[in-house]
DRENTORKOL-3810 file (N, C-alpha, C; in nm, 4 decimals):
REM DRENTORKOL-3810
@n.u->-1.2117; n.v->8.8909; n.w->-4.5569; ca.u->-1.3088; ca.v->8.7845; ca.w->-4.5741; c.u->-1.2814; c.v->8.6747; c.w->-4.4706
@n.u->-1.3760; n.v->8.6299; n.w->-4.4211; ca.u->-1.3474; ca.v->8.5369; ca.w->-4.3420; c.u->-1.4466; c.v->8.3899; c.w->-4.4206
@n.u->-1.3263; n.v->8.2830; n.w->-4.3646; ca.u->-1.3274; ca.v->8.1656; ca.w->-4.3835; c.u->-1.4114; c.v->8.1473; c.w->-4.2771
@n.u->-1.4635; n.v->7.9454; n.w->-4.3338; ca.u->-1.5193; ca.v->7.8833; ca.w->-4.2133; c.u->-1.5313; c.v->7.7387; c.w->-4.2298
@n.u->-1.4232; n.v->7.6517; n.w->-4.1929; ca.u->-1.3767; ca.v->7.5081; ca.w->-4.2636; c.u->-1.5006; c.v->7.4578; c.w->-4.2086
@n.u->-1.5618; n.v->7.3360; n.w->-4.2888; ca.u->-1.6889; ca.v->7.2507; ca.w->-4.2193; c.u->-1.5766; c.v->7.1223; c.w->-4.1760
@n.u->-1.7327; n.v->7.0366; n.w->-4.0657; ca.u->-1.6375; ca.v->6.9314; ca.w->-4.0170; c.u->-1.5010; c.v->6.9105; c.w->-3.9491
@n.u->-1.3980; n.v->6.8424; n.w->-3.9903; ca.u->-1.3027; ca.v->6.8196; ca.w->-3.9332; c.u->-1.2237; c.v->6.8842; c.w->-4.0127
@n.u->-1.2178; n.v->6.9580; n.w->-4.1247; ca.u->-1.1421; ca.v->7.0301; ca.w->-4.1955; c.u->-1.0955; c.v->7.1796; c.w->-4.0705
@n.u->-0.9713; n.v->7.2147; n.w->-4.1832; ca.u->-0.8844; ca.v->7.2915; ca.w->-4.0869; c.u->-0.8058; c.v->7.3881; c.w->-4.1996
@n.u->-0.8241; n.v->7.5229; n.w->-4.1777; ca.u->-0.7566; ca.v->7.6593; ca.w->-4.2716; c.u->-0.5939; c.v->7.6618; c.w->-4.2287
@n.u->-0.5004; n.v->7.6012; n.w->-4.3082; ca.u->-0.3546; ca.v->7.6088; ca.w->-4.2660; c.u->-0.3079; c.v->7.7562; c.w->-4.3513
@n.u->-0.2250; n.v->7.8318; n.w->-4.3160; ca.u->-0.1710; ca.v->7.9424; ca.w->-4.4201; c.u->-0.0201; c.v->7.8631; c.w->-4.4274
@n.u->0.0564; n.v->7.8574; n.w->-4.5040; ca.u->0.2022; ca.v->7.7848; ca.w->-4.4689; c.u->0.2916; c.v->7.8605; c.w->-4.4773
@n.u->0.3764; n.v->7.8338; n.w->-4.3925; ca.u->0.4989; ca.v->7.9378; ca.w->-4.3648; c.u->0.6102; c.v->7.9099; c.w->-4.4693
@n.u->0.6236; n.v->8.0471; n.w->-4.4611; ca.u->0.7743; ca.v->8.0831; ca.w->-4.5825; c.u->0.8904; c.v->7.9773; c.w->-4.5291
@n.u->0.9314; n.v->7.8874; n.w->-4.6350; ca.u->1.0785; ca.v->7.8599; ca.w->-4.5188; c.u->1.1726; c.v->7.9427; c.w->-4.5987
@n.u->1.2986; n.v->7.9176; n.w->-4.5197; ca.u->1.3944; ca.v->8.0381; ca.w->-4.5526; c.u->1.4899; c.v->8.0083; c.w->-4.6537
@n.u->1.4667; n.v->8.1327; n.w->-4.7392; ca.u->1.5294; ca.v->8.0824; ca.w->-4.8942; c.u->1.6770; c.v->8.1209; c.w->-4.8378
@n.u->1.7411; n.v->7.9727; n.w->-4.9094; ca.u->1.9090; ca.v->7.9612; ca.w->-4.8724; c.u->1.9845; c.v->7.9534; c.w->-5.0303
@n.u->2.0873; n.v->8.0419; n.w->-5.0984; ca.u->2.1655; ca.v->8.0339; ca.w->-5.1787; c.u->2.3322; c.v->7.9835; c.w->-5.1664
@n.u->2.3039; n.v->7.8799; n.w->-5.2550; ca.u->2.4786; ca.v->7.8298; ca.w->-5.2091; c.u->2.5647; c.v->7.8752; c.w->-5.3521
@n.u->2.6304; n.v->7.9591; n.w->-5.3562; ca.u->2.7146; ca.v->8.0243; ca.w->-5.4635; c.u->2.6305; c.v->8.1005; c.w->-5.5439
@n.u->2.6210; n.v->8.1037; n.w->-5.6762; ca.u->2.5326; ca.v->8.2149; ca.w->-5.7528; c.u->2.3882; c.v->8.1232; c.w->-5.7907
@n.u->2.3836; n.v->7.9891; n.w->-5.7828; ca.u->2.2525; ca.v->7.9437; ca.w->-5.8212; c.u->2.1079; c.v->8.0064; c.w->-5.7474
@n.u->2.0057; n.v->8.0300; n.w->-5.8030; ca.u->1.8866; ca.v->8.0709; ca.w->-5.7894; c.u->1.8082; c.v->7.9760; c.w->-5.8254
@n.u->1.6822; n.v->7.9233; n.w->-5.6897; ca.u->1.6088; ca.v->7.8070; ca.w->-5.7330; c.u->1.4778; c.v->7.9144; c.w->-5.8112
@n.u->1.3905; n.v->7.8277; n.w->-5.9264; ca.u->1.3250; ca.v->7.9265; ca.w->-5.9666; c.u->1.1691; c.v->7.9138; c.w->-5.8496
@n.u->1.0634; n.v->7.9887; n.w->-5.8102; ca.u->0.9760; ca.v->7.9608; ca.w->-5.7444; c.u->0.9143; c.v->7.8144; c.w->-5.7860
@n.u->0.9103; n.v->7.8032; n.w->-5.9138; ca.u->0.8420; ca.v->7.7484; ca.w->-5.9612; c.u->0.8884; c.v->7.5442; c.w->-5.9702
@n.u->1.0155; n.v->7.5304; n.w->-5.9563; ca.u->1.0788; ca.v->7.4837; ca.w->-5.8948; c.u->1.1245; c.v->7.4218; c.w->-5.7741
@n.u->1.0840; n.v->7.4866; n.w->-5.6988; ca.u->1.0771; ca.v->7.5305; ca.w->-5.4886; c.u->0.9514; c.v->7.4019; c.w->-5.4364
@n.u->1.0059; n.v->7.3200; n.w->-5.3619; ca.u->0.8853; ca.v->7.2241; ca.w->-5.2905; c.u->0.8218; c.v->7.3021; c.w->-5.2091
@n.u->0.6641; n.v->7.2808; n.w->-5.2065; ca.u->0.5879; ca.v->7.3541; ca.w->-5.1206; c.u->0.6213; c.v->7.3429; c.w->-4.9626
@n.u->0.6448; n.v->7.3985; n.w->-4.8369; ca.u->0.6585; ca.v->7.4136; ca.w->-4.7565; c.u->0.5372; c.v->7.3030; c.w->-4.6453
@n.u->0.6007; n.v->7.2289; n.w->-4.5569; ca.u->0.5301; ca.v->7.1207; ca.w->-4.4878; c.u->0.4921; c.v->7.1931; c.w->-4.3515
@n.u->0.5234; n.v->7.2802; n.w->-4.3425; ca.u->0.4586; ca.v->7.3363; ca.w->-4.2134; c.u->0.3622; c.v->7.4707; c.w->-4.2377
@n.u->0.3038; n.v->7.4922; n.w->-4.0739; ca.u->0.2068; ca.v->7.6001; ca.w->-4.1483; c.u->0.1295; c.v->7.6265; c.w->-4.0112
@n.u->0.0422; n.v->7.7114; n.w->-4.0073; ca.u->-0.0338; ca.v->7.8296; ca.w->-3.8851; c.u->-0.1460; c.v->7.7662; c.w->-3.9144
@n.u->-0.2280; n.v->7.7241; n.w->-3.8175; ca.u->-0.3653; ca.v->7.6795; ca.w->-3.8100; c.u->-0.4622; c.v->7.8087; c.w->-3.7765
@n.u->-0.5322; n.v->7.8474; n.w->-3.9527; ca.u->-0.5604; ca.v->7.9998; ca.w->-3.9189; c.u->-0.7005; c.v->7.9932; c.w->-3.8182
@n.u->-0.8054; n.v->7.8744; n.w->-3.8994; ca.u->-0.9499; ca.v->7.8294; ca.w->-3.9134; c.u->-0.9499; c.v->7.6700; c.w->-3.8351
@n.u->-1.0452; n.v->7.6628; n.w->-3.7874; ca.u->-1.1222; ca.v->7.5341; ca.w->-3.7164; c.u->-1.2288; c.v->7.4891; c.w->-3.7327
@n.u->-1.2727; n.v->7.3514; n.w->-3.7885; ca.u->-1.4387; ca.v->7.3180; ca.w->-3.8195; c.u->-1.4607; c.v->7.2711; c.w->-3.6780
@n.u->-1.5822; n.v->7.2590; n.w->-3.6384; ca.u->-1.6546; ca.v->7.1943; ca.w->-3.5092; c.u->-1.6045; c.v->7.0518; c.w->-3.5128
@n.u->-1.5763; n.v->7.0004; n.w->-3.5262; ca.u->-1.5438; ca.v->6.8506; ca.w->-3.5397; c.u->-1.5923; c.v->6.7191; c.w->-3.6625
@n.u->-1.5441; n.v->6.6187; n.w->-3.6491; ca.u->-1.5892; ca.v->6.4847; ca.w->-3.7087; c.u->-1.7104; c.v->6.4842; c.w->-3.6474
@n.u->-1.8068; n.v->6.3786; n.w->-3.6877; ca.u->-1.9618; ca.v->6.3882; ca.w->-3.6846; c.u->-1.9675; c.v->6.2437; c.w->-3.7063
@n.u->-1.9334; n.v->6.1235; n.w->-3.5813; ca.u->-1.9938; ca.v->5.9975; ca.w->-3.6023; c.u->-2.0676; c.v->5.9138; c.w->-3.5194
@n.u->-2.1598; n.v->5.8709; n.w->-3.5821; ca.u->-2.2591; ca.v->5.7817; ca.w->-3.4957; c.u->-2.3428; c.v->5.9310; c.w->-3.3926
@n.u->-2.3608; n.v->6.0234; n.w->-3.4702; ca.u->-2.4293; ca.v->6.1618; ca.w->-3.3997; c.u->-2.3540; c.v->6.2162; c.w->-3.3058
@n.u->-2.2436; n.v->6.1628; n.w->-3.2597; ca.u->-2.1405; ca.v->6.2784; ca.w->-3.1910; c.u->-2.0155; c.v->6.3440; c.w->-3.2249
@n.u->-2.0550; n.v->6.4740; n.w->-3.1805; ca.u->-1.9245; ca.v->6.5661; ca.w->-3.2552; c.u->-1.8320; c.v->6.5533; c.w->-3.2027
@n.u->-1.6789; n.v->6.4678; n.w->-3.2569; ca.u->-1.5545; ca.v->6.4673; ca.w->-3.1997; c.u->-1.4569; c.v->6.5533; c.w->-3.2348
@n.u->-1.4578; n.v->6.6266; n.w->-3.0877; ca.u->-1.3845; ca.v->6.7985; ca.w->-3.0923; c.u->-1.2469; c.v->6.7557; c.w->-3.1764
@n.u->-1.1945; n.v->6.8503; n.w->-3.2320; ca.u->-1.0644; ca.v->6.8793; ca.w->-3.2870; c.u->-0.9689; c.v->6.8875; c.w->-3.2052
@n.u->-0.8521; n.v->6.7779; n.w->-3.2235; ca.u->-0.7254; ca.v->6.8889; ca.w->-3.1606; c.u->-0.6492; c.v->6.9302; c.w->-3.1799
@n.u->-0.6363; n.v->7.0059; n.w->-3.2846; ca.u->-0.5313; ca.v->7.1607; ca.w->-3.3150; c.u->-0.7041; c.v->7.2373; c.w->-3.2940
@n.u->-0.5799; n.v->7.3859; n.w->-3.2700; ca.u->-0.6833; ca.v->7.4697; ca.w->-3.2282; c.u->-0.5905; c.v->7.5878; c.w->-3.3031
@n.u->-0.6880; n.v->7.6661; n.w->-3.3022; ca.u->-0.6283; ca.v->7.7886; ca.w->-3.4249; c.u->-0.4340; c.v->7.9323; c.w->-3.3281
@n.u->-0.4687; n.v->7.8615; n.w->-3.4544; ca.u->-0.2309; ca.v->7.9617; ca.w->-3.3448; c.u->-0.1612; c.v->7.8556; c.w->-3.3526
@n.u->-0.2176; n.v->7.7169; n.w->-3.4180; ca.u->-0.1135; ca.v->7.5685; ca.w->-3.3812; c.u->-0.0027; c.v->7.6161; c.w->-3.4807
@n.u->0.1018; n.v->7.5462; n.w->-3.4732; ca.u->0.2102; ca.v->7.5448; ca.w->-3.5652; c.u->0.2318; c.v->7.4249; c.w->-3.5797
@n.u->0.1566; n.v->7.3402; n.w->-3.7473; ca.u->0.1638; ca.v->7.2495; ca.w->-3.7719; c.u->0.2439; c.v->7.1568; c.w->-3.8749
@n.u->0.2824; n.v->7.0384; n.w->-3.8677; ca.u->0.3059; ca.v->6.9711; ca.w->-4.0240; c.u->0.2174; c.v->6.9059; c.w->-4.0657
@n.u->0.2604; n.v->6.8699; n.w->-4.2136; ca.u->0.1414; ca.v->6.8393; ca.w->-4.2794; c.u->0.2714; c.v->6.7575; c.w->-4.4031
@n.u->0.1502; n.v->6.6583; n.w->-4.4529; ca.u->0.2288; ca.v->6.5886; ca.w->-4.5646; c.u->0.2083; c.v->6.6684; c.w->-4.6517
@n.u->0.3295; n.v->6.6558; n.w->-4.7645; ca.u->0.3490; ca.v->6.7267; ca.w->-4.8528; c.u->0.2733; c.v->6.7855; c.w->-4.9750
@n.u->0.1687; n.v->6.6341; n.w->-4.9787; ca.u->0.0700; ca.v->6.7199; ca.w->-5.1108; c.u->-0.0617; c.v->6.6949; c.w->-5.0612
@n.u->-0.0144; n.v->6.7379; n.w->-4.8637; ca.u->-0.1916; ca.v->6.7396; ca.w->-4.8227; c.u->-0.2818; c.v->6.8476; c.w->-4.8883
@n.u->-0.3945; n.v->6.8594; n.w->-4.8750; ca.u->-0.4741; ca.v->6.9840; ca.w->-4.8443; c.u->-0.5080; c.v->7.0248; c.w->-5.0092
@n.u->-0.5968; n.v->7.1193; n.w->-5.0248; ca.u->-0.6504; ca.v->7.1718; ca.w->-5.1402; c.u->-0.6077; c.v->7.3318; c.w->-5.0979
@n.u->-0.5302; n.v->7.3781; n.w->-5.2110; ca.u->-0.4591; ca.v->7.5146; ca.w->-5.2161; c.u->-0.5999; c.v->7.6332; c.w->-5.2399
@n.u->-0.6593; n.v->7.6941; n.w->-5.1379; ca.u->-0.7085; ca.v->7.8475; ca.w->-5.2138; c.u->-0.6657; c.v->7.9556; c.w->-5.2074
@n.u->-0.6910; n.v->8.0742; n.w->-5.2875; ca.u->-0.6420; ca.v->8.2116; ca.w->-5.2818; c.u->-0.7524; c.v->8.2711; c.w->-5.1893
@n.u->-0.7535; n.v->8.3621; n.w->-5.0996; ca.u->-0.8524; ca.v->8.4548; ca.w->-5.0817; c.u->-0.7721; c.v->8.5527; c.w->-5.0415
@n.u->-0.7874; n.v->8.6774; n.w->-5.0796; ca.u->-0.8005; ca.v->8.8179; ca.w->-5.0730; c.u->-0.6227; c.v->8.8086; c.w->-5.0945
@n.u->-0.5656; n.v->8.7535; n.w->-5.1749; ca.u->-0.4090; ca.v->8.7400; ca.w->-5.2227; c.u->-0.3697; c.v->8.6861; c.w->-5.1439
@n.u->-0.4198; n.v->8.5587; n.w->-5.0531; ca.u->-0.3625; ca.v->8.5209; ca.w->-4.9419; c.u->-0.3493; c.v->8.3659; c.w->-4.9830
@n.u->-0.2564; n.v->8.2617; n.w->-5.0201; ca.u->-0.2681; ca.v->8.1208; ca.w->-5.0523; c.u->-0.3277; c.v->8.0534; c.w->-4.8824
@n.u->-0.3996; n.v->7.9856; n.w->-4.9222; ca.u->-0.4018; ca.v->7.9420; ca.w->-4.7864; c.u->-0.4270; c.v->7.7484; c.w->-4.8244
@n.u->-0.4652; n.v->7.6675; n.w->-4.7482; ca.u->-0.4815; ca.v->7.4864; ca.w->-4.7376; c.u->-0.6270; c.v->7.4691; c.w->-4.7198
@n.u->-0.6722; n.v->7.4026; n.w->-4.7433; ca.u->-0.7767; ca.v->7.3082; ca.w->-4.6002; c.u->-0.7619; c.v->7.2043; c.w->-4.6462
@n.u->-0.7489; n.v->7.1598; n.w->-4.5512; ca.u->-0.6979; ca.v->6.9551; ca.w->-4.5145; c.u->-0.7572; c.v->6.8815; c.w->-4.4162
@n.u->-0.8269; n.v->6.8144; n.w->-4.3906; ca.u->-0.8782; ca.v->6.7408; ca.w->-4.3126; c.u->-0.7636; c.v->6.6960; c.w->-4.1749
@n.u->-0.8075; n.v->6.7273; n.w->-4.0544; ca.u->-0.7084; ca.v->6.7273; ca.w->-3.9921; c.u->-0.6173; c.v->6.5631; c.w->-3.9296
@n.u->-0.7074; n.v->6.4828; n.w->-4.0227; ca.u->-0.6096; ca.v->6.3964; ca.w->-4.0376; c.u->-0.4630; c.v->6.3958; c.w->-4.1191
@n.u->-0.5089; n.v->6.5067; n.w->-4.2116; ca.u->-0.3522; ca.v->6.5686; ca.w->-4.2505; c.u->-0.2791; c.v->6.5976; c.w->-4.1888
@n.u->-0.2685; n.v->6.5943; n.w->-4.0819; ca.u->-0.1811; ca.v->6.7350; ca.w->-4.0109; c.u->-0.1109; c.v->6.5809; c.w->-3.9484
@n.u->0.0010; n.v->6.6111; n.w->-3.9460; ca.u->0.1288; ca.v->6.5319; ca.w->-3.9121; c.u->0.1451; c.v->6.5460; c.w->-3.7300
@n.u->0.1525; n.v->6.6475; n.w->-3.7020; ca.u->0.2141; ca.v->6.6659; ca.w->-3.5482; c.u->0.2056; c.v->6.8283; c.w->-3.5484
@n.u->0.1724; n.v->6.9013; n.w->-3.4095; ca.u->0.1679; ca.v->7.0038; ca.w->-3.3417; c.u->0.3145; c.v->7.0287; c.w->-3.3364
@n.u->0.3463; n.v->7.1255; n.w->-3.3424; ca.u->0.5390; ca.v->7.1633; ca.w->-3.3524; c.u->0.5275; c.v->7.3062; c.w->-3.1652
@n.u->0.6065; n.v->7.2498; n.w->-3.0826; ca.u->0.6431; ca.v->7.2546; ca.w->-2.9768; c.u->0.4998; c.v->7.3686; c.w->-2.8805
@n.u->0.5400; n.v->7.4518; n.w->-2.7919; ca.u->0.4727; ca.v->7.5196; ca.w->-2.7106; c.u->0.4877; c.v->7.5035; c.w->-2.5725
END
């Protein structure tokens, strides 16, 4: 299925970070802070003011951050994915 963010909205999927165990404790998932970074899957055409469209800049392949309880969580096809207005998005991570 394909997505298609409107506006300045933006499809993040977020990356696994890497589960670390220190002695026998196990964090439960449920437990676990959601992960602040993430793959810019989807791109809307831009903000829309005063009748001109101001292009986006992340572009889809970004590797982004994002504040922690940005974005609205959906499922599609077993896949969690974001969309957040890309004023969410914290900073582009290297390239």
């Amino acid at each position: 299925m394909k997505i298609r963010p409107l506006a300045d909205r933006v499809v993040v999927k977020p990356l696994e970070e890497m589960e670390m165990k220190k002695g026998s404790i196990i964090i439960p998932d449920t437990a676990k802070e959601r992960p602040m970074q993430g793959e810019v899957i989807e791109v809307g055409p831009g903000k829309n003011e005063e009748g001109k469209t101001i292009p986006m800049e992340v572009k889809k392949g970004d590797r982004v951050l994002y504040g922690k309880y940005s974005g609205t969580e959906v499922t599609i096809d077993d896949i969690e994915y974001l969309i957040m207005r890309e004023s969410d998005i914290l900073a582009v991570i290297g390239k």
